[in-house]
C-alpha positions in Angstrom: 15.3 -30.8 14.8 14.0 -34.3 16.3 17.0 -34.3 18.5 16.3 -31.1 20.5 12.4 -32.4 20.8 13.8 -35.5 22.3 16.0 -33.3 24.6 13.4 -31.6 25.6 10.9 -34.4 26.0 13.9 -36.5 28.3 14.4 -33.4 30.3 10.1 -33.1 31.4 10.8 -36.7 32.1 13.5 -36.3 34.4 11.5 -33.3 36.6 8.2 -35.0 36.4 10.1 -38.0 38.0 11.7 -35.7 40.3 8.5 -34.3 41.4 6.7 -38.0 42.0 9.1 -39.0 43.8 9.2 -36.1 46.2 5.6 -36.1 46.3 5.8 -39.7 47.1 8.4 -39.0 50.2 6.0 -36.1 51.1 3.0 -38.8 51.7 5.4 -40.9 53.8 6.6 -38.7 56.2 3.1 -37.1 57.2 2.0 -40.7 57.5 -1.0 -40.5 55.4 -2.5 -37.0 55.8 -1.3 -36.0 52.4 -3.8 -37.5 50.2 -6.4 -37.3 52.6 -5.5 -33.3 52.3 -5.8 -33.6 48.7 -9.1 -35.5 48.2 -10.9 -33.0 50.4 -9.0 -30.4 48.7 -10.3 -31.5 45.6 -14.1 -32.1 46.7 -14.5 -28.4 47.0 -16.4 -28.1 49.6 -18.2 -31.8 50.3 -15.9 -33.5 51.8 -14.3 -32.5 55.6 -10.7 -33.5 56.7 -11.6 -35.1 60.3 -8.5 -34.9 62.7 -9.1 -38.1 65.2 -7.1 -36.3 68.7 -5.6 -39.3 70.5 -3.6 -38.9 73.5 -0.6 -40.8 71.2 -0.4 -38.5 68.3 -3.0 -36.9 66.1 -4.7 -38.8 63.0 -6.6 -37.7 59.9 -9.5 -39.3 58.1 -11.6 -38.1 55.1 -15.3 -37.6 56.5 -18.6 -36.3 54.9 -21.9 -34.4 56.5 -25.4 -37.4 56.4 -28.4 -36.2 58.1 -27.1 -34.3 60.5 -24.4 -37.1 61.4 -20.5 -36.7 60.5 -19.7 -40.0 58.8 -15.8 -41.2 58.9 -14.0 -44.3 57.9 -10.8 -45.1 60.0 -9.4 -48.5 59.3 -12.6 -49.7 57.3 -14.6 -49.1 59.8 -17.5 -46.7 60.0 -17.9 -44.2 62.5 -21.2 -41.8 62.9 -21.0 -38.7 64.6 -24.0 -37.0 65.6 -23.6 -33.1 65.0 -26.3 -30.3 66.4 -26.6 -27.2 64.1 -25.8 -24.7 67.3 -22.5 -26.6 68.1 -20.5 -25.0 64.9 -17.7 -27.5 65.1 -16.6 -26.7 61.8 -13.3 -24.5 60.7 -11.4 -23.6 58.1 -7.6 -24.8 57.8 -5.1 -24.5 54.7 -8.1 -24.0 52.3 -10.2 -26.8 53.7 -13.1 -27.4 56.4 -11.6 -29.5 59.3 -13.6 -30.8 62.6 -12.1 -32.5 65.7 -12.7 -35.6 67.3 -11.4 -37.1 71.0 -10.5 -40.3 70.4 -11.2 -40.7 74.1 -15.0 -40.2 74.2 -15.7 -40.0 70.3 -17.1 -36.6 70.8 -17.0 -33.5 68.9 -13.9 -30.9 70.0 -15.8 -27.8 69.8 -14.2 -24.6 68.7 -14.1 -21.8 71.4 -13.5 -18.4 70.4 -13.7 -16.8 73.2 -12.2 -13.2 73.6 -9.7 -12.4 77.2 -10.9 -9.8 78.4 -9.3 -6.8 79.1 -7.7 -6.3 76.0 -8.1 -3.4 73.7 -6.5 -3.8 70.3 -7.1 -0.2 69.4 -5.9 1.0 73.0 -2.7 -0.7 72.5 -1.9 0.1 68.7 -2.3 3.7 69.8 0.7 3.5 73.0 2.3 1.8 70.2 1.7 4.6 67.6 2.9 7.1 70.5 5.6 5.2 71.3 7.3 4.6 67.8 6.9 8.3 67.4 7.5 10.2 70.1 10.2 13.3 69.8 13.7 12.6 70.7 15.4 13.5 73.3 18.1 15.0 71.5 17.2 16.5 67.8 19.5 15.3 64.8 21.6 18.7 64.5 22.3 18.5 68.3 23.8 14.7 67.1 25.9 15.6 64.2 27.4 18.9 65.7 28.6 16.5 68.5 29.9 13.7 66.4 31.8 16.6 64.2 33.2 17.8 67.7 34.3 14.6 68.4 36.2 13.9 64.7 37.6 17.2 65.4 39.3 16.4 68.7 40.6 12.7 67.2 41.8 15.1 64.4 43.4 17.7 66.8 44.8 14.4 69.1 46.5 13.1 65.9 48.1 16.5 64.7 49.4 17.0 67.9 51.1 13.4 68.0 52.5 13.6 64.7 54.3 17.3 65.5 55.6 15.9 68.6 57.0 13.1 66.4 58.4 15.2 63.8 59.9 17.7 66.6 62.0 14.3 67.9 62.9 13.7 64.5 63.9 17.5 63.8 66.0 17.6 67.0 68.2 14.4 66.0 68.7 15.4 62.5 70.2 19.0 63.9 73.7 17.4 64.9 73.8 15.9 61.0 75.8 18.8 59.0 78.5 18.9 62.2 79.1 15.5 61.8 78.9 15.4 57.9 81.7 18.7 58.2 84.5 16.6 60.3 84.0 13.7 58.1 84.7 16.3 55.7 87.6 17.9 57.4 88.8 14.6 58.0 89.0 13.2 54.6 90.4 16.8 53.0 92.8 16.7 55.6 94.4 13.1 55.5 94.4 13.9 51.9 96.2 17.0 51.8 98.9 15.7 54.4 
């Protein structure tokens, strides 16, 4: 019985290797945003994931609220960001609260939702709705009489084709019991002489 424990234990072994080491190739090729995902992740709530936009490529760094400040670390150094309550700079992203920062200016991306104008969503859904279910032009009966109309003639085509064949066939076969007759004749006679 030890032997199939140890099997077992050996086998979790291999996977939970497996599974480091992907995890471990996972944090490499997002270049650092992995566990910076995961601590905030895991604060619940206290901590926000800052994406720094450069005009290179984007960065992450693990930031938390003071005072009214947004307070970030990027390369051991410490950056404050003041934050006004009306701004709301804050939103949600893969189950965490994110804010944005321009590298350019150090300032606060703001989130802008505003609507275009001019669209309807319930407007639309309905020409949709009408659309997707308008009557057809032709009903289904109309569509099956004509496709059995149109077997019917391939059917008719094919009939006529294969008596046309069998008529040529017919007609060469007709000069068969002459010909079998003088072989006949032929062989009685040389025979009998």
């Amino acid at each position: 019985m030890p032997s199939i424990l140890g099997a077992i234990m050996l086998q979790t072994f291999y996977y939970a290797v497996a599974m480091l080491f992907g995890i471990i190739i996972l944090a490499f090729l997002q270049k650092g945003f992995f566990w910076k995902y995961v601590k905030v992740r895991l604060s619940f709530g206290r901590l926000i994931l800052v994406k720094i936009r450069s005009t290179i490529r984007d960065y992450f760094s693990v930031g938390e609220m003071e005072e009214g400040f947004i307070v970030f670390k990027i390369k051991k150094e410490k950056y404050r960001i003041s934050i006004s309550p009306e701004d709301k700079p804050f939103y949600r992203c893969l189950a965490a609260n994110w804010i944005d920062i321009s590298e350019e200016n150090w300032g606060i991306c703001k989130t802008n939702y505003a609507t275009v104008s001019g669209f309807d969503p319930k407007k639309y859904s309905d020409l949709l709705t009408r659309a997707l279910m308008r009557p057809s032009v032709t009903s289904n009966q109309e569509k099956i009489i004509l496709v059995l109309l149109i077997f019917t003639m391939v059917l008719v085509i094919a009939a006529i084709y294969m008596g046309y064949k069998n008529g040529q066939s017919l007609d060469a076969l007709k000069g068969v019991p002459d010909l079998i007759r003088g072989v006949k004749a032929t062989v009685i006679g040389g025979s009998a002489v």
